[in-house]
FILONU-346477 format. One record per residue (C-alpha): residue in three letters; chain; residue number from 1; x negated, y negated, z. Coordinates in steps of 0.02 Angstrom, whole numbers. Layout:
! residues N
   rest   kette    nr        x        y        z
    ALA       A   NUM        X        Y        Z
...
//
This chain:
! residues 96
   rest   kette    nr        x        y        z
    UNK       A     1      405    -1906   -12890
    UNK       A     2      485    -2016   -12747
    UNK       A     3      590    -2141   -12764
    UNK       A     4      618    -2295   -12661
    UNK       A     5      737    -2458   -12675
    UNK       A     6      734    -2600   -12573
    UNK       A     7      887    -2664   -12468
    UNK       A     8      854    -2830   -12560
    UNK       A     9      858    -2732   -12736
    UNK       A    10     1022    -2646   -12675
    UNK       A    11     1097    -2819   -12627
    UNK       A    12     1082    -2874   -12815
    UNK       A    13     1159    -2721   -12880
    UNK       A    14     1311    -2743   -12775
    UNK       A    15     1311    -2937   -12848
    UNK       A    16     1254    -2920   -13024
    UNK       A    17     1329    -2726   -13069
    UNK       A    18     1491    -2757   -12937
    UNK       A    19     1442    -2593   -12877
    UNK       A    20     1493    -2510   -12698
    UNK       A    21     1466    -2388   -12558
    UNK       A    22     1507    -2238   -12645
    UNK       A    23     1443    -2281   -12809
    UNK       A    24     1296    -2208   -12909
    UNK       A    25     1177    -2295   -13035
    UNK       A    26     1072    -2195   -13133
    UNK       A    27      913    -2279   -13230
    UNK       A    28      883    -2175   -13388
    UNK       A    29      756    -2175   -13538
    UNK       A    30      764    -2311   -13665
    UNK       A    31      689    -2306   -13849
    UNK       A    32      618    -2487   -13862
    UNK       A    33      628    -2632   -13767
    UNK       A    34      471    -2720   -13652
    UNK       A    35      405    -2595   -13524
    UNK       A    36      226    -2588   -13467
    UNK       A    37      227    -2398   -13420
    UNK       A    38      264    -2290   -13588
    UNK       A    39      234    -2378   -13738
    UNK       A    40      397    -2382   -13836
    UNK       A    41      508    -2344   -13700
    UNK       A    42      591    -2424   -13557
    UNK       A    43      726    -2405   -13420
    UNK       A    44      902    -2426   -13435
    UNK       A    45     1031    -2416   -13292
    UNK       A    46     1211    -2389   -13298
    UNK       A    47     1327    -2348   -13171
    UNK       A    48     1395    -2147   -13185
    UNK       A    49     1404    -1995   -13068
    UNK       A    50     1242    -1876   -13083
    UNK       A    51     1247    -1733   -13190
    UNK       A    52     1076    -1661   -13163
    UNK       A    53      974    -1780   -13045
    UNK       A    54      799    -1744   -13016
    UNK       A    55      755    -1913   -12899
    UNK       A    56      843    -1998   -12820
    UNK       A    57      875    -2099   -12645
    UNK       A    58     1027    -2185   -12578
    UNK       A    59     1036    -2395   -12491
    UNK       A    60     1192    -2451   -12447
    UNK       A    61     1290    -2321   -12482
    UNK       A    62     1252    -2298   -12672
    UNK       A    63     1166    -2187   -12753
    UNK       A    64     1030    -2223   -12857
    UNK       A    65      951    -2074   -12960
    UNK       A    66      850    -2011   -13115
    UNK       A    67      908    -1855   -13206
    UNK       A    68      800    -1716   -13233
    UNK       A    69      815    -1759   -13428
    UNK       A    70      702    -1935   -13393
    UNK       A    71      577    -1879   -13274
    UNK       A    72      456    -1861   -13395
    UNK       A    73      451    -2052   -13412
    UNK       A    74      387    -2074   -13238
    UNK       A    75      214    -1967   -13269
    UNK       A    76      234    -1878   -13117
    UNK       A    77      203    -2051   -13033
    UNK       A    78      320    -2131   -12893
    UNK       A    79      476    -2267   -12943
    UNK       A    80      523    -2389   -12838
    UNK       A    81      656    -2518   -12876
    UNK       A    82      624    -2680   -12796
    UNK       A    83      693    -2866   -12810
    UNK       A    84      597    -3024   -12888
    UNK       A    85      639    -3174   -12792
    UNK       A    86      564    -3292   -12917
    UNK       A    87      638    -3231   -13063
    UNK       A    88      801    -3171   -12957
    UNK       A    89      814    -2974   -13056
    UNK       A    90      768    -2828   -12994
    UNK       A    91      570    -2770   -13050
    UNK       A    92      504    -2578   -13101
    UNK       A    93      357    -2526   -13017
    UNK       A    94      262    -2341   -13051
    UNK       A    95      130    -2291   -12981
    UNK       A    96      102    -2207   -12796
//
């Protein structure tokens, strides 16, 4: 799996999460909630140091990561993290 994150994506982190060069976010595996990937689950993201990462890639100076726990989620599929200009979040996309 390879994971990507656009500078634009980044940019709302630091605004939205008050996050920082030296900082890590990790998105994890949610029960619930309205994802369009695996039915009954979606991503959550909180910011805390890795304890087992199995993806991840770093933009500005954060580090943004899965752990090896949540990799099933992604299906073996790439994750990239990128920033929706009309609705002004940051948007999930799988898929290669």
């Amino acid at each position: 799996m390879k994971m990507t994150i656009s500078k634009e994506a980044a940019a709302w982190f630091e605004q939205e999460m008050d996050v920082t060069s030296g900082d890590e976010v990790q998105f994890f595996v949610r029960y619930g909630g309205d994802a369009n990937f695996q039915k009954g689950f979606s991503i959550g993201l909180t910011v805390k140091e890795a304890d087992d990462a199995a993806a991840e890639v770093t933009e500005k100076g954060i580090r943004f990561y899965v752990e090896r726990k949540d990799i099933w989620y992604f299906d073996d599929t790439d994750f990239h993290v990128d920033y929706d200009q009309e609705k002004e979040e940051i948007a999930f996309i799988h898929g290669d």
